[in-house]
N, C-alpha and C positions, 0 to 999 in steps of 0.2 A: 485441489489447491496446490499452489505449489508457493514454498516458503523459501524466502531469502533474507537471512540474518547471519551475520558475521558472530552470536554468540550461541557456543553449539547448545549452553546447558536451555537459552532460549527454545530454541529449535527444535530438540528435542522432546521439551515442556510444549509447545504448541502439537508438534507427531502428535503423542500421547493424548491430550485435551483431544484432538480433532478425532484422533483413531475413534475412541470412546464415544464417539456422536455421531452426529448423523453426516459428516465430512469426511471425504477421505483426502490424503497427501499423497498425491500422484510423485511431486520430487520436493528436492530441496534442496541448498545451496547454503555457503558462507558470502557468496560475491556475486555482484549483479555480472561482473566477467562470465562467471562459470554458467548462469542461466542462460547468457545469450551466445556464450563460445557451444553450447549445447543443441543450440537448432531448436526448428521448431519438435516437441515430442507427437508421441503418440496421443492419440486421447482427447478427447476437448480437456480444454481448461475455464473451470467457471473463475477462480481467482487468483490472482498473482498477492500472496502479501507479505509487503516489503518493510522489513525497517527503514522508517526515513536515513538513518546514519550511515548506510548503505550506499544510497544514492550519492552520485559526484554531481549532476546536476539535472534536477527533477525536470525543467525544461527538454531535455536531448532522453534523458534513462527513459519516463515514464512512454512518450512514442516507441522508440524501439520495444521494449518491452510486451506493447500493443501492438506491432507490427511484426514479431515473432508469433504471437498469441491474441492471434485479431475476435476472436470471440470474449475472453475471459474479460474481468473489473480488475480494476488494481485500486489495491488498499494498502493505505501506508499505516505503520506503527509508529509514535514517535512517544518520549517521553518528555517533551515539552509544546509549550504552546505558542509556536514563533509565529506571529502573522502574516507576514511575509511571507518566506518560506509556503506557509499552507496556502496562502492565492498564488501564489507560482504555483505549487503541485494542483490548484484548483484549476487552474488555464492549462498544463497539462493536462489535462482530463483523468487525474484522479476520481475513483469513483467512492470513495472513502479516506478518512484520517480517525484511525481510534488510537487513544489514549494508550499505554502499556500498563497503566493502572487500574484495567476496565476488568469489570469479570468474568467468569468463564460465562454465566450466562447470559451476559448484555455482549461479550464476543458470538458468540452462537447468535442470538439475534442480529445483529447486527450485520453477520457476511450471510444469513437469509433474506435481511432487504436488500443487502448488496442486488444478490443473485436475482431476487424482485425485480432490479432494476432501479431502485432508492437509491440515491445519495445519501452517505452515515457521516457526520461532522460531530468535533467536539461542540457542547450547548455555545461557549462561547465564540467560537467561529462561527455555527449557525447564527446565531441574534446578529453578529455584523453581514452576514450573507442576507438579510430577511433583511435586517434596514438599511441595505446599500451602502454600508460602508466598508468596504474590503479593499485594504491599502494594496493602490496600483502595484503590478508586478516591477521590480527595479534588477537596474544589474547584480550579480550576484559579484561578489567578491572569487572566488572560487572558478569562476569563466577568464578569468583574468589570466595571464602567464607569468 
């Protein structure tokens, strides 16, 4: 795994959670800069997981990230449930979005179906994923100059 969050007491708290199981943390990062000024590493990488609040723009971060690390999933953390937002990082090809309020053993499950090969969605996002209604992706304000 390799983890990118800007807050270290996070980060740290993830290390720890992950060291303790069946995951290991190959690296980790404060800044999507520092993962991708980094090259690709050694090692496979099965997942990239990113704080959403990290990303400047899930459209442009989540390829590069994939094209650093063309095996691995990328799963984003967010503590909200913007819809938007999450179909953009769903047409990036996000291969997850969990909760920050999830627990350590529905995290552990969850980056095992990753790794399956599963898509892991909040229940609400799923139910609009499943009946077709996932609001088109729009400009993002933040693309703007």
């Amino acid at each position: 795994i390799i983890l990118i969050d800007s807050n270290t007491l996070s980060r740290e708290g993830l290390r720890a959670i992950f060291g303790a199981g069946d995951f290991r943390v190959h690296a980790h990062a404060a800044t999507l800069d520092e993962v991708l000024g980094a090259g690709p590493g050694t090692g496979a990488i099965g997942i990239i997981l990113v704080d959403a609040a990290v990303l400047r723009n899930v459209g442009t971060d989540l390829p590069q990230l994939r094209a650093l690390h063309p095996g691995a999933h990328v799963v984003l953390l967010t503590d909200q449930v913007e819809m938007r937002d999450m179909a953009d990082a769903i047409q990036a090809g996000a291969d997850g979005i969990l909760m920050k309020d999830i627990s350590v053993e529905a995290l552990a499950q969850s980056m095992r179906l990753v790794l399956a090969g599963e898509k892991v969605f909040p229940t609400r996002l799923a139910s609009l994923l499943v009946g077709g209604r996932l609001p088109a992706p729009m400009p993002d304000d933040r693309d703007r100059p």
